[in-house]
ZAMARGU-4260 file (C-alpha; in steps of 0.2 Angstrom, whole numbers, plus 5000, padded with zeros to 4 digits):
<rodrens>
0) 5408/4696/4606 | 5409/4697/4587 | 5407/4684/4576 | 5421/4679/4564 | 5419/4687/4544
5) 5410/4706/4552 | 5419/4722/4544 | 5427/4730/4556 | 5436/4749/4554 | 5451/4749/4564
10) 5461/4768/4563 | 5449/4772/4548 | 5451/4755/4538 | 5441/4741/4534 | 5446/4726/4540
15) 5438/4707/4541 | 5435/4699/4558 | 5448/4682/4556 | 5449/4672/4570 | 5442/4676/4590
20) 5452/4674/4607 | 5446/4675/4622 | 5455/4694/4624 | 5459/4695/4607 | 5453/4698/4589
25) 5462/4693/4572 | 5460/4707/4560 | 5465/4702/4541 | 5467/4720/4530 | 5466/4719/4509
30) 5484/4722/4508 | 5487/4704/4516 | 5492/4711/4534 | 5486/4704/4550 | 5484/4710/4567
35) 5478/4704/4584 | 5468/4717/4595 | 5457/4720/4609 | 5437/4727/4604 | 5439/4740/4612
40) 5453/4747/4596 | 5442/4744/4582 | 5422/4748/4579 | 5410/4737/4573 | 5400/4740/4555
45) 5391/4726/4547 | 5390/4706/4551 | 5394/4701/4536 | 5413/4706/4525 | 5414/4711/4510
50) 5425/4721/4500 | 5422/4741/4501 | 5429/4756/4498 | 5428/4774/4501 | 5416/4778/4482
55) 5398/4783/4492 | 5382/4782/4483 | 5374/4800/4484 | 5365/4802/4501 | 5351/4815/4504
60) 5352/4823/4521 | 5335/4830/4519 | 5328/4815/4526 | 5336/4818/4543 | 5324/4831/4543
65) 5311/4818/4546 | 5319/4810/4559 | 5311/4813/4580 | 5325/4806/4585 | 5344/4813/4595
70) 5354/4796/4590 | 5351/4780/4582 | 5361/4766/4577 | 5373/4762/4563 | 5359/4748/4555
75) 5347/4762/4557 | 5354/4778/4550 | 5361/4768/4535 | 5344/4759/4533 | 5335/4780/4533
80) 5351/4784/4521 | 5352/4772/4508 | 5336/4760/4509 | 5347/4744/4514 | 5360/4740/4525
85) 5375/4733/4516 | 5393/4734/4519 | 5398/4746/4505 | 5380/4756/4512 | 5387/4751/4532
90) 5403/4760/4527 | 5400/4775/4520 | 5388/4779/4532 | 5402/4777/4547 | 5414/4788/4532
95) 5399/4802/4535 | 5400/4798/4554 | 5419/4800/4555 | 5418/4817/4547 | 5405/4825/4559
100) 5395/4836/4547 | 5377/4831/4551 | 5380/4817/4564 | 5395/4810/4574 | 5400/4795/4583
105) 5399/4793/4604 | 5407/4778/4607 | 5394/4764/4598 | 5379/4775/4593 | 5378/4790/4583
110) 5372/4807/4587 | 5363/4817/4574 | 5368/4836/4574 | 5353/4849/4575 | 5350/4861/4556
115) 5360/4875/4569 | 5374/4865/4574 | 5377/4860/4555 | 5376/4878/4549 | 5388/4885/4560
120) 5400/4870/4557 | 5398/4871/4538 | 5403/4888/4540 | 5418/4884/4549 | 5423/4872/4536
125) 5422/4885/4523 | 5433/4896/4530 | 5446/4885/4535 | 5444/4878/4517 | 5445/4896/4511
130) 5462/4897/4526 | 5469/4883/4518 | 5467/4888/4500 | 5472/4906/4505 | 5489/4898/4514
135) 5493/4889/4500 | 5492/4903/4487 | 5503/4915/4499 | 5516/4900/4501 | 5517/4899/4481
140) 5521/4917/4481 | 5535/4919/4493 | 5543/4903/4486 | 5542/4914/4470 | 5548/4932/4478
145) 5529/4937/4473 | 5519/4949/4484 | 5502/4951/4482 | 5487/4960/4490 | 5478/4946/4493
150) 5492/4938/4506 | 5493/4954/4516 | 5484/4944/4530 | 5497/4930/4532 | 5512/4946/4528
155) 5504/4955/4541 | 5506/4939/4550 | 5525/4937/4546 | 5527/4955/4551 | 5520/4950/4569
160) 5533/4937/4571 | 5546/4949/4566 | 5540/4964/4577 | 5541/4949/4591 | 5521/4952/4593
165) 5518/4932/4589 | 5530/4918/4592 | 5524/4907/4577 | 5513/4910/4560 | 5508/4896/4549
170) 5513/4902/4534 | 5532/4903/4542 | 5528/4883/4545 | 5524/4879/4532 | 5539/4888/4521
175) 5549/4879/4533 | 5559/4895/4540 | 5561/4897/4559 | 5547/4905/4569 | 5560/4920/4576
180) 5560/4937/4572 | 5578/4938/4564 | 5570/4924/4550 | 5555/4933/4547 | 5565/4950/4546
185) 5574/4941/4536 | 5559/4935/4523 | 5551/4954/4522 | 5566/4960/4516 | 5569/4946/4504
190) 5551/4950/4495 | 5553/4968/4499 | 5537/4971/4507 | 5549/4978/4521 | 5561/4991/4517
195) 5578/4992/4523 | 5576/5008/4533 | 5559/5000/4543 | 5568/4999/4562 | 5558/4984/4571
200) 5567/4986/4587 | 5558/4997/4596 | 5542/4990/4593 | 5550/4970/4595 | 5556/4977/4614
205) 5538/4984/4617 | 5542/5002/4616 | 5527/5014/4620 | 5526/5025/4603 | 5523/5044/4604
210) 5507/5051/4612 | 5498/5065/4614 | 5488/5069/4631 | 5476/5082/4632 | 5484/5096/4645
215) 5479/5103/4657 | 5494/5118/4663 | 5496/5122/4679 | 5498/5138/4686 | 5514/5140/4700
220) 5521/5155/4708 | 5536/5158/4703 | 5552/5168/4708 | 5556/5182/4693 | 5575/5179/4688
225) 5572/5184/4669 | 5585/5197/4674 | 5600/5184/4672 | 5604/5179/4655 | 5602/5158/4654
230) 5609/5148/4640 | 5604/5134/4636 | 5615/5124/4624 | 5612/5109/4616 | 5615/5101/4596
235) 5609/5112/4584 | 5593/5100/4580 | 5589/5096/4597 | 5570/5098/4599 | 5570/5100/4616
240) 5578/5110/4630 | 5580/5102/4647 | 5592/5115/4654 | 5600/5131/4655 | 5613/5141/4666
245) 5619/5157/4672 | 5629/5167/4683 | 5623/5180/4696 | 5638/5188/4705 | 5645/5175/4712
250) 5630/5164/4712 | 5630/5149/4701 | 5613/5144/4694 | 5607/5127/4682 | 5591/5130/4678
255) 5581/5114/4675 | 5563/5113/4664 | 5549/5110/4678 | 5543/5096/4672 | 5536/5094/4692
260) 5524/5107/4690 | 5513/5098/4678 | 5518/5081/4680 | 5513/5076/4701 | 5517/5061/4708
265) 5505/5045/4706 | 5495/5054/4693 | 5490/5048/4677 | 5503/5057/4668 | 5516/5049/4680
270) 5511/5034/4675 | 5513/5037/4659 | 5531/5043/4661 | 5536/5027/4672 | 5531/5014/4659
275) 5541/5024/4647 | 5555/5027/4659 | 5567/5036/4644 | 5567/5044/4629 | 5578/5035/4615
280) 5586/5044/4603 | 5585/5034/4589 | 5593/5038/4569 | 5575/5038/4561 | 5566/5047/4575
285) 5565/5052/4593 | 5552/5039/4604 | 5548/5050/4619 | 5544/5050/4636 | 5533/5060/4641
290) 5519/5066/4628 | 5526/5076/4614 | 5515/5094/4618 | 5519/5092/4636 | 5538/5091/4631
295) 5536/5104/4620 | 5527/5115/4634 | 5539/5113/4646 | 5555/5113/4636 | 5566/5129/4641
300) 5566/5141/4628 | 5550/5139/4617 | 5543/5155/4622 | 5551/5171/4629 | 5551/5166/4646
305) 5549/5148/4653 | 5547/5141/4667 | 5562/5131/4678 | 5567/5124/4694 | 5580/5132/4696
310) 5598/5128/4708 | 5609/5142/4713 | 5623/5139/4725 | 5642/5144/4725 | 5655/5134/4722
315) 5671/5140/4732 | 5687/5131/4732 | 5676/5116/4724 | 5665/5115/4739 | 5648/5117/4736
320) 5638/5133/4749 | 5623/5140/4748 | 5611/5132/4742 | 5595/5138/4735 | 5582/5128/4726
325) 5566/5136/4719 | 5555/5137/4704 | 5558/5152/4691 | 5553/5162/4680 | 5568/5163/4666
330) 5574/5171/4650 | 5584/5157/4639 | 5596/5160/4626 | 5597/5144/4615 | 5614/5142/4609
335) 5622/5128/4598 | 5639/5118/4605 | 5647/5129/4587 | 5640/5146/4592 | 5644/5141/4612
340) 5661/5139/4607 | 5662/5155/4598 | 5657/5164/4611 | 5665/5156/4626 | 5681/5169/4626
345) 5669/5183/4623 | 5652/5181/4635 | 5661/5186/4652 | 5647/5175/4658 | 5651/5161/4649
350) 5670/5161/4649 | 5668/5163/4671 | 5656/5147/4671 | 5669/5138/4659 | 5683/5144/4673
355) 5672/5136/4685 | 5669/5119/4675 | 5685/5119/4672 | 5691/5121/4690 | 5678/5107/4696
360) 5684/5095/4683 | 5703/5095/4691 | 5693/5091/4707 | 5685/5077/4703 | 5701/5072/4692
365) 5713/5073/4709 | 5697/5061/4717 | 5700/5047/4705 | 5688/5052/4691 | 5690/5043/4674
370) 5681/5047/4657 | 5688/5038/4643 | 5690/5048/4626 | 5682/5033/4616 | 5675/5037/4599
375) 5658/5045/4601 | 5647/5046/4583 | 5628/5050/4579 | 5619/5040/4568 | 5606/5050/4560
380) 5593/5044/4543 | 5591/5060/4531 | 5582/5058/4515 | 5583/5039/4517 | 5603/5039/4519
385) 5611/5036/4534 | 5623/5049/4540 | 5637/5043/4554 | 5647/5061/4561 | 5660/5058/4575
390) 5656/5068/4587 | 5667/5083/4587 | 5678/5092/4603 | 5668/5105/4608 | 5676/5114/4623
395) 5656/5121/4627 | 5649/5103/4627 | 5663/5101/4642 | 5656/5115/4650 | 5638/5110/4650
400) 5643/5091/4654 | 5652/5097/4669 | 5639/5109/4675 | 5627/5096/4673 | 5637/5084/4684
405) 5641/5099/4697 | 5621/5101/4696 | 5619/5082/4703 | 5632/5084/4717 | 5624/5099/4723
410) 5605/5090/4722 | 5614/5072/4732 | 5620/5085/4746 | 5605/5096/4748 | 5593/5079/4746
415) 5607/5070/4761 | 5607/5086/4772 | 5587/5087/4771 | 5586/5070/4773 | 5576/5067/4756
420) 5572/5050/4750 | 5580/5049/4730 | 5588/5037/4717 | 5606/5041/4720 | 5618/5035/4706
425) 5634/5025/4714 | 5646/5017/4707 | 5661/5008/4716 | 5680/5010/4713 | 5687/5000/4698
430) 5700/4991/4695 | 5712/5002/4685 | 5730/4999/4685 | 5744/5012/4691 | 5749/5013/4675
435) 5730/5018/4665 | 5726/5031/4680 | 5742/5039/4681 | 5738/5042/4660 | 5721/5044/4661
440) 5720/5060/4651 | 5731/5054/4637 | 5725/5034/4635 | 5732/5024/4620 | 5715/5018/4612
445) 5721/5003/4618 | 5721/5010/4636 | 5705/5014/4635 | 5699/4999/4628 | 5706/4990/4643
450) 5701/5001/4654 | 5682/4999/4650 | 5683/4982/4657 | 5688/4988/4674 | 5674/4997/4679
455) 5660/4993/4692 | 5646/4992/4688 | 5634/5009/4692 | 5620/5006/4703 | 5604/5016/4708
460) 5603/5016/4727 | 5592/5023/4739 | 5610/5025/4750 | 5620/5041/4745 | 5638/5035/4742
465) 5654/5036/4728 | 5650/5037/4711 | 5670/5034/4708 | 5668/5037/4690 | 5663/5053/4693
470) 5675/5057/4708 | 5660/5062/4721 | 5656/5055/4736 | 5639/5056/4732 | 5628/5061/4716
475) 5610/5060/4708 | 5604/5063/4690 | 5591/5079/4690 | 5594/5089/4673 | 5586/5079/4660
480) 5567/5077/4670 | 5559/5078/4651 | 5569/5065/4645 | 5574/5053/4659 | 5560/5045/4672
485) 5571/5044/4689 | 5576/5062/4685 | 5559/5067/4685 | 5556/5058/4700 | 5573/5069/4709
490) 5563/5085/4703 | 5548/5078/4710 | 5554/5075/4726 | 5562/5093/4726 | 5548/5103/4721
495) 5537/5093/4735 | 5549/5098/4749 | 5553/5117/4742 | 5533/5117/4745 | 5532/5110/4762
500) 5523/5096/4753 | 5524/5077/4759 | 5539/5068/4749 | 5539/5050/4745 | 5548/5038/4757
505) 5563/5024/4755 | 5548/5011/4748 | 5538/5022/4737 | 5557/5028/4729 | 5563/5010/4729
510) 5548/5003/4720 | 5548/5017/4706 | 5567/5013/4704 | 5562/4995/4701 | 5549/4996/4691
515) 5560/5009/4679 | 5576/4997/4678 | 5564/4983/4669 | 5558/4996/4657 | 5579/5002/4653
520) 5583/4987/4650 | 5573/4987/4637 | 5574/5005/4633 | 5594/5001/4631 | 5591/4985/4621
525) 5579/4994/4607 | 5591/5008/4605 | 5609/4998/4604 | 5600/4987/4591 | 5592/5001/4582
530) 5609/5009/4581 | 5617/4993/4575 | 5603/4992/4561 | 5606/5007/4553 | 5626/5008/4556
535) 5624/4990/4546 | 5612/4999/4530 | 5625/5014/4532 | 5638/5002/4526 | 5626/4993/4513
540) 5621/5011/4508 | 5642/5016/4505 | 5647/4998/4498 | 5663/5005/4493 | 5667/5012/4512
545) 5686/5010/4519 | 5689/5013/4537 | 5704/5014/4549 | 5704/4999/4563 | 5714/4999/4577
550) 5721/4983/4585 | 5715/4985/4603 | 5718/4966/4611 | 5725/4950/4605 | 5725/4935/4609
555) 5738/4924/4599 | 5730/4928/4579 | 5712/4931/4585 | 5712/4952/4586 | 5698/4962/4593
560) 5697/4982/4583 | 5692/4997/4587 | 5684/5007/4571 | 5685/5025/4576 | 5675/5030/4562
565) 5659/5021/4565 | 5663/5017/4583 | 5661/4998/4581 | 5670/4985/4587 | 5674/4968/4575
570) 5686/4953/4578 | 5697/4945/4565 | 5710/4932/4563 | 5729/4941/4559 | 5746/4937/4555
575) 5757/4935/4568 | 5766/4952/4566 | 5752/4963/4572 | 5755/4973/4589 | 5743/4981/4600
580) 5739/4999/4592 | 5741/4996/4575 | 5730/5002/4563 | 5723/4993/4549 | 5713/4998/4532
585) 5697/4987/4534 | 5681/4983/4520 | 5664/4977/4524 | 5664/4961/4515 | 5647/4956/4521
590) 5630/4962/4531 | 5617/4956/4536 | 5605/4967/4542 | 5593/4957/4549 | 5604/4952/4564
595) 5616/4967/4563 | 5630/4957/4558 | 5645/4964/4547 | 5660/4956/4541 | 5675/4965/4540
600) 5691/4961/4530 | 5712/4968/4530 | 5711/4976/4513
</rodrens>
């Protein structure tokens, strides 16, 4: 037990022992305050009080040095330190104690610290001196709008936060802005260390970036049909060619790029595709999936013949006979939607595959199909200005799109009749009223509108069933195997069992069609919001833009619009006169880009 009148340091202050209880000491502080406490709360430093404070005489450390031994007392070290032990001496040397340098408390004796330990501690000290000082200077800045070189650290930091690669940075802290990505986006756009036209999404959902893979081509024997002319058509700056058709007699043939060939199941390059899952088509650049050479490679049309999996069968009264899959040899003409169009009255080929398309499309109309005519734009950045085109009708773009889907139904009835494991696309019936499916080729905007919300939900299935959206009893994705994993995976599966090779069962199909909807979610995330991004700079680009909004729901004064122009959807609050399908003159008021956020106004 202490005696009455020791100095005491209790939570880093002196204090004076007052009074003793038999669980309990009275501590007196210079400020006049008292408090009662156990021993155990305070530590003990001289027997006698007197008044000291925090000043320290100079103490040479070098005579530690000197000293054989791992730990000593307080009387002793201050006795080695500064010749006598005093209070004022007492105290300082419990101040050196409590901040660790060159020795350290353990609980009532102290611990000297050996010439390596103190080195490497004084080093840390430094530098998070040198952190601190660093912070401070980068704080000073931004609260000012000033970048400087020698903040690119804690930038690069905020940059993290933003690209959603950190949850938190100091310097965010300690400018007292929220630790999100929005925030951060927010600030680099502020100081301008970010330009507007950086995209952060794909990066912030974890998007794999371009690649290029060393190839190894394989060599496949391969039926000659360079004797039929195939088109492929396709936007006039599309990079990439995933298919081509054709017309032999009465034969129908889609010829698809054989991405199969090179890319075999479970190998490294699969791999590769399956964590990428999609490409994404975004308005500054094109993120793909599979490496940009091998896309290249097999791409239709690159060179005078190229190489396909090719699907010819006949279609006769809308049913589907005669099917014949193998891998080709072709001869591609690349045509755009504009020079397709030209030439579908003219090119006997053409105009009998439109016939057909044509035909096919009725079909699936009398089955309950439903495509809504909802504005349709591409969002493209050239020469740092965002460019925002409706798409236009193109009656060749039709064609393709309904070859395509004829291509799916024929691959879901060859896979069901050969009893091949594949991600079939389904989708139940919706629930349209009488009224939108009786009009379903001539829907109000505000028809359509509605009519989005009725719609099931598409689902990939290992069970070939109705896709009702499409009007077919059953129907799997295969055309786009350079751009979309589970059509890859159809193609796999198809050039296996063309080959009398093994295919992949329900549970190997399955867990690739898990494993591909995680990634799509984010695939679909990083492009939506990359879209939004750049539609939001196009209006900050055009502040003087005027667009046409069509009233599409209300709800008492709260209406929801359509703006054809841009293909956005904004909500605003209305007079009481407004009617479904009217059509307002709206301005962008506001935009924020950093969280995609516009505010339109009635002009």
């Amino acid at each position: 037990m202490f005696k009455v009148g020791a100095l005491v340091a209790y939570k880093g202050k002196p204090a004076k022992i007052s009074a003793v209880t038999t669980h309990k000491y009275d501590l007196s502080f210079s400020d006049g305050s008292s408090r009662k406490v156990r021993e155990k709360d305070f530590r003990y430093i001289h027997p006698n009080f007197t008044s000291v404070n925090n000043n320290c005489p100079f103490a040479d450390m070098n005579v530690l040095e000197d000293l054989q031994a791992e730990s000593l007392s307080l009387k002793e070290l201050t006795e080695w330190l500064f010749d006598n032990y005093s209070s004022q001496n007492a105290w300082c040397t419990n101040l050196l104690a409590e901040e660790g340098l060159y020795f350290f408390w353990n609980k009532d004796i102290i611990i000297l610290r050996s010439a390596e330990q103190i080195k490497v501690i004084g080093k840390q000290r430094k530098e998070k001196s040198l952190e601190i000082e660093s912070l401070q200077r980068c704080v000073d800045n931004l609260q000012n709008n000033i970048v400087d070189k020698r903040d690119f650290f804690w930038l690069r930091e905020i940059e993290k936060v933003a690209l959603n690669q950190s949850k938190h940075t100091k310097v965010l802290n300690a400018l007292s802005i929220d630790n999100t990505p929005e925030s951060a986006h927010e600030l680099l756009l502020k100081i301008k260390y970010w330009s507007e036209l950086i995209n952060p999404y794909p990066e912030r959902h974890k998007i794999y970036p371009n690649e290029e893979l060393t190839l190894d081509c394989k060599e496949v024997t391969r039926e000659d049909l360079t004797h039929l002319k195939s088109f492929a058509i396709d936007n006039s700056d599309s990079s990439e060619a995933d298919d081509a058709i054709s017309l032999d007699g009465e034969t129908v043939w889609i010829h698809i790029a054989d991405v199969a060939s090179q890319v075999d199941i479970d190998s490294e390059l699969d791999a590769y595709a399956q964590k990428r899952a999609s490409n994404l088509y975004l308005p500054n650049q094109i993120i793909h999936m599979l490496p940009s050479n091998l896309s290249t490679f097999c791409s239709l049309g690159e060179s005078e013949k190229s190489s396909a999996l090719s699907i010819g069968f006949k279609l006769i009264d809308c049913q589907i006979i005669d099917i014949t899959i193998l891998q080709s040899e072709i001869k591609v003409v690349k045509m755009s939607y504009e020079e397709a169009d030209q030439a579908l009255k003219e090119n006997q080929v053409l105009f009998k595959l439109n016939t057909l398309a044509k035909s096919h499309k009725e079909f699936r109309n009398k089955n309950g199909a439903i495509k809504l005519d909802l504005p349709n734009v591409e969002v493209k950045l050239k020469n740092k200005k965002v460019d925002i085109q409706i798409q236009a009708e193109s009656e060749s773009r039709e064609l393709v799109a309904e070859m395509m889907v004829i291509a799916g139904r024929v691959i879901a009835q060859y896979a069901t009749e050969n009893k091949i494991s594949m991600p079939f696309l389904t989708q139940e019936v919706g629930s349209f009223s009488k009224e939108i499916m009786q009009n379903k080729e001539n829907l109000t905007a505000t028809q359509a509108f509605q009519a989005t919300r009725c719609f099931k939900q598409s689902k990939i299935t290992l069970k070939a069933s109705l896709h009702a959206g499409l009007g077919l009893s059953c129907y799997v994705r295969v055309t786009s195997p350079i751009r979309r994993y589970l059509d890859l995976l159809t193609q796999q599966q198809l050039v296996r069992f063309i080959n009398h090779q093994t295919t992949l069962d329900d549970t190997q199909i399955k867990q690739r069609i898990t494993q591909v909807n995680v990634v799509i979610s984010r695939v679909n995330k990083a492009t939506r919001q990359s879209i939004e991004h750049f539609k939001c700079l196009f209006l900050k680009q055009n502040n003087k833009w005027r667009g046409k909004g069509i009233i599409v729901d209300l709800n008492g004064n709260k209406a929801t619009l359509l703006i054809p122009e841009i293909a956005m959807i904004t909500h605003l609050k209305l007079n009481s006169k407004a009617q479904l399908d009217d059509e307002i003159e709206l301005g962008a008021v506001s935009i924020n880009l950093e969280n995609r956020l516009i505010d339109f106004k009635p002009l």
